[in-house]
C-alpha positions as CSV (number, residue, x, y, z in Angstrom):
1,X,0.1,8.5,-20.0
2,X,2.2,10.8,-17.7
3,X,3.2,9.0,-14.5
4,X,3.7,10.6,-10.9
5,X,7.2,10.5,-10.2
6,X,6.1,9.9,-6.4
7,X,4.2,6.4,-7.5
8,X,6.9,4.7,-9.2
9,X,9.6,2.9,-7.5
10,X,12.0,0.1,-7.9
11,X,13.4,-2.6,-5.2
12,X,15.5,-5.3,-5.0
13,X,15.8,-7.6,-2.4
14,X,17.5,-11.0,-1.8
15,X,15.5,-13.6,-0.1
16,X,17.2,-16.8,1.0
17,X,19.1,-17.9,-2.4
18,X,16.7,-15.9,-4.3
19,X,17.2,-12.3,-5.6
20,X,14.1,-10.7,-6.7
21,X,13.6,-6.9,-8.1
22,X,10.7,-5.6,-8.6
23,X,9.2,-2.3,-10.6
24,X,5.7,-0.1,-9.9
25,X,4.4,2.9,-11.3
26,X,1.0,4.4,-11.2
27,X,-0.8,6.9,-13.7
28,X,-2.7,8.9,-12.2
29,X,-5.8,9.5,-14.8
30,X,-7.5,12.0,-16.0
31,X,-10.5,12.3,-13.1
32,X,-8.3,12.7,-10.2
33,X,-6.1,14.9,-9.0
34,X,-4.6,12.9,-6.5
35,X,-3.2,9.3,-6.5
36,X,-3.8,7.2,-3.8
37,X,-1.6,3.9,-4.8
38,X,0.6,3.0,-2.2
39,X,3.6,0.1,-2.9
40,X,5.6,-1.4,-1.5
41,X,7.9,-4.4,-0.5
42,X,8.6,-5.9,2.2
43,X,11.6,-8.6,3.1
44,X,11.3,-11.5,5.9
45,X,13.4,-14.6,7.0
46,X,11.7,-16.8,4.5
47,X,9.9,-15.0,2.2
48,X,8.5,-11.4,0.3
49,X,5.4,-9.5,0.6
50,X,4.6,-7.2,-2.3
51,X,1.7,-4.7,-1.5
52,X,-0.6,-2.7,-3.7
53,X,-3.0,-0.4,-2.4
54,X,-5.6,1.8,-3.8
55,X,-7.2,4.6,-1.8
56,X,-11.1,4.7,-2.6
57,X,-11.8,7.5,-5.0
58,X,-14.5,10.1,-4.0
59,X,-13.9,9.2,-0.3
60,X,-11.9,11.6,2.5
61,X,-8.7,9.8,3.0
62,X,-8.4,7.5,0.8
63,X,-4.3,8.2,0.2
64,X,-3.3,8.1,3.7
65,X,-5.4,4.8,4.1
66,X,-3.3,3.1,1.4
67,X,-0.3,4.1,2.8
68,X,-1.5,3.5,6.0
69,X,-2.4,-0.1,4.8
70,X,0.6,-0.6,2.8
71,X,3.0,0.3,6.2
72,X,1.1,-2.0,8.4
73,X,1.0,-5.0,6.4
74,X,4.7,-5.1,5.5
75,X,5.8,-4.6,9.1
76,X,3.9,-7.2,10.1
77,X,6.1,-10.4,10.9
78,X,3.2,-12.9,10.5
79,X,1.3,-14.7,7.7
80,X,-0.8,-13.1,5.2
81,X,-3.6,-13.3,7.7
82,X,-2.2,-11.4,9.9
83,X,-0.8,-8.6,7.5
84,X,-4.1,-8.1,6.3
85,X,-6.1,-7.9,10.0
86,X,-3.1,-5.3,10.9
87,X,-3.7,-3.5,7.6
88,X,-7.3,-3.1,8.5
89,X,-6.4,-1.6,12.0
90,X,-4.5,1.1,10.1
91,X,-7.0,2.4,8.0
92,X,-9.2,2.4,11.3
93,X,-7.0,4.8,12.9
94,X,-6.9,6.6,9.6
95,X,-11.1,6.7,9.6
96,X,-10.9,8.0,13.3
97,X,-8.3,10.7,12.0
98,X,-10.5,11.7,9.7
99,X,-14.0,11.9,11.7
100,X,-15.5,8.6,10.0
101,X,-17.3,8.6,7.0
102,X,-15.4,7.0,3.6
103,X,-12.8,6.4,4.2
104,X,-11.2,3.1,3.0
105,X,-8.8,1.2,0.2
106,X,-7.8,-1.7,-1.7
107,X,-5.1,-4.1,-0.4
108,X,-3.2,-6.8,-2.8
């Protein structure tokens, strides 16, 4: 397995009383020849939101709609509810960007 230097990352963050670090990385196979994982963390009052997402293979796109995903649903201040509607915004915009067609991703 050779991992993408650009996929792997490691955070730490402190959340009330509790520190928490986490580590990613991503490989990115042997069909592709681009990965489309987007991580990331984000830190609010209360709590943490870790965020995976996967760009759809085969599909125009699909990198900048996870990151796209990933961005949105850490900046957002509300519950998981909310992070998830303003995730599905992004990759919207990112489908317009695009012209349409497949253009989508997986969000965890």
């Amino acid at each position: 397995m050779s991992l993408n230097p650009d996929a792997t990352d490691v955070q730490t963050l402190s959340v009330g009383d509790t520190a928490l670090a986490t580590a990613s990385f991503s490989d990115i196979g042997t069909r592709r020849s681009e990965n489309q994982d987007a991580f990331g963390v984000g830190q609010h009052v209360t709590a943490a939101r870790l965020v995976l997402a996967d760009g759809m293979g085969g599909g125009i796109g699909g990198r900048e709609a996870a990151v796209a995903a990933r961005d949105a649903s850490i900046a957002c201040p509300g519950d998981a509810r909310e992070a998830i509607d303003d995730a599905i915004v992004a990759v919207g915009v990112v489908r317009t960007d695009f012209g349409g067609g497949m253009v989508g991703t997986t969000l965890l």
